[in-house]
C-alpha positions as CSV (number, residue, x, y, z in Angstrom):
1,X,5.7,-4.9,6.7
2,X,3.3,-2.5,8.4
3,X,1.6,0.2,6.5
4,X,2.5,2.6,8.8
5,X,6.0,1.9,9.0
6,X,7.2,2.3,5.1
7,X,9.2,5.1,4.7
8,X,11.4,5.7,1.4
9,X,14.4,7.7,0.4
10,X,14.2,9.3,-2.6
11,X,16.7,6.6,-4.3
12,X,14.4,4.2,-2.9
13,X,11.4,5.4,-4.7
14,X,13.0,5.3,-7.9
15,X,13.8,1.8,-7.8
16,X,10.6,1.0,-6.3
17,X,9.1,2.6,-9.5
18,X,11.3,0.8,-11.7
19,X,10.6,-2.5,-9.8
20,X,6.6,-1.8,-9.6
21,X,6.7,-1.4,-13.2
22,X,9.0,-3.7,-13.9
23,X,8.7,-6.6,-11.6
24,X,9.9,-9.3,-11.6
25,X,13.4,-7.7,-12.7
26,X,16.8,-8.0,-12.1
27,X,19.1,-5.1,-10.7
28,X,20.5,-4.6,-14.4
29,X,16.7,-4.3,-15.5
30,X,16.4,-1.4,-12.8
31,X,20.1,-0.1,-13.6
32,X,18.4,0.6,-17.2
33,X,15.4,2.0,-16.5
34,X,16.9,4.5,-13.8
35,X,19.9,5.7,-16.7
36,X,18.4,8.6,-17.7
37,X,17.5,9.7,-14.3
38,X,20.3,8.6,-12.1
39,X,23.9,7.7,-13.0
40,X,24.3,4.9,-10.7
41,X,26.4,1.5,-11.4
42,X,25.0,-1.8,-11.6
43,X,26.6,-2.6,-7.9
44,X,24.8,1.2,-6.6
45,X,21.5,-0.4,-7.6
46,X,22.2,-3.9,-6.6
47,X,23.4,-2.7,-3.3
48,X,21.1,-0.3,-2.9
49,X,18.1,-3.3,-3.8
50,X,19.6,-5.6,-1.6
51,X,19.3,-3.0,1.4
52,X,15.6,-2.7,0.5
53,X,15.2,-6.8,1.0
54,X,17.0,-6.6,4.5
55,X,14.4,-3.3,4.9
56,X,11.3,-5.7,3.7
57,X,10.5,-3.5,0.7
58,X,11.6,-5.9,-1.6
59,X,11.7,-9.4,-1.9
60,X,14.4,-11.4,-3.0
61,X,14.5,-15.0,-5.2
62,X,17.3,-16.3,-6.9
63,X,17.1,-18.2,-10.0
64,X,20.3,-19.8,-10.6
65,X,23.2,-17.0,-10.8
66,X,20.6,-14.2,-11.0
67,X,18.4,-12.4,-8.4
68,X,14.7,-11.6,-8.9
69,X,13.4,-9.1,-7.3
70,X,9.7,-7.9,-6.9
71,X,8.1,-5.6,-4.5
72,X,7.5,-6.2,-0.6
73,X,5.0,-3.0,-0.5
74,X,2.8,-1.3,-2.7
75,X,2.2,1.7,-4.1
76,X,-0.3,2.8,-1.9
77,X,1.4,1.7,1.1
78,X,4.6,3.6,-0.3
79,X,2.3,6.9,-0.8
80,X,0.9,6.5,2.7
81,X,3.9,5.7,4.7
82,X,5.1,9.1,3.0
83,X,2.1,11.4,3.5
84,X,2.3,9.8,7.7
85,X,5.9,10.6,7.9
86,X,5.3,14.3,6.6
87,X,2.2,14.9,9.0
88,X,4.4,13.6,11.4
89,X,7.1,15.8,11.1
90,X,6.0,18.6,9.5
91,X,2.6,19.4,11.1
92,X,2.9,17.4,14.6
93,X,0.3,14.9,13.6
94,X,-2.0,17.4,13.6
95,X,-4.1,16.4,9.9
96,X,-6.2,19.6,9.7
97,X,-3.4,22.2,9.3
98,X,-2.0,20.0,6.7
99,X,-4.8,19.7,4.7
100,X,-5.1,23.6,4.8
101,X,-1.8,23.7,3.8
102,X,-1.7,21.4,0.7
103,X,-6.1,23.0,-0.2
104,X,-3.8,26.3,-0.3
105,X,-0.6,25.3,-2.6
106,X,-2.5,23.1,-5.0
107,X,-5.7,25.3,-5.4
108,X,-8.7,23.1,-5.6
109,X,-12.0,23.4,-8.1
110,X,-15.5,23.1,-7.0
111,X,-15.7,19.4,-8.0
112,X,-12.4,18.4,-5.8
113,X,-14.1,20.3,-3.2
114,X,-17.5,18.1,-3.8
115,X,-15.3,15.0,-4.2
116,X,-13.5,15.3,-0.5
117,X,-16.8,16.4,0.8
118,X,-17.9,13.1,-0.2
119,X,-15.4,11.3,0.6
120,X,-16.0,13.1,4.3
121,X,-19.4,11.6,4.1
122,X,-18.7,8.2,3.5
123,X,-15.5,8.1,6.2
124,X,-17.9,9.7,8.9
125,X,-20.6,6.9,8.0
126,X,-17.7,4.1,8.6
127,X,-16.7,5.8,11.8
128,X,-18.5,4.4,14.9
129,X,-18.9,6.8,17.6
């Protein structure tokens, strides 16, 4: 699966937490962790993981009469599938407005502001121009 392309619901992040953590696990393994949170049945979360193989964020093995399942995509491909999906929508692709918007709502100290300046720095030295 493409970076780019992963893009969860919000039921699919919480099994993808569960599995990350998890992993490998079976449905009821997933069913458990997500009790407190969510009310769903064992055949909600095995129907909802068995969506997630046919989407390619999971993957599937079955070990005699139970499935396995471990994760297709990680959590960093997760994150950034979800912060390209809301500069997509929410700011036309356009990347400075957004990070004005989220400098502004989270407030940043000195030393964030000194840790994405050099994070700037090393970026614009990996950028040919």
């Amino acid at each position: 699966m493409r970076k780019s392309k992963v893009e969860l619901t919000e039921g699919e992040w919480a099994i993808m937490r569960a599995v990350w953590k998890n992993e490998p696990c079976a449905a009821p393994t997933v069913q458990e962790a997500l009790q407190q949170t969510r009310n769903w049945s064992y055949s909600t979360v095995r129907t909802i993981m068995d969506r997630m193989v046919a989407k390619g964020l999971l993957r599937g093995e079955k070990v005699r009469h139970l499935t396995l399942y471990r994760a297709a995509v990680t959590n960093s491909q997760a994150q950034q599938g979800e912060v390209l999906y809301a500069l997509k929508n929410a700011f036309n692709g356009a990347l400075n407005p957004m990070v004005e918007c989220l400098l502004d709502a989270k407030g940043i100290s000195a030393a964030g502001l000194d840790e994405l300046e050099e994070l700037i720095r090393k970026k614009r030295k990996g950028v040919k121009s």
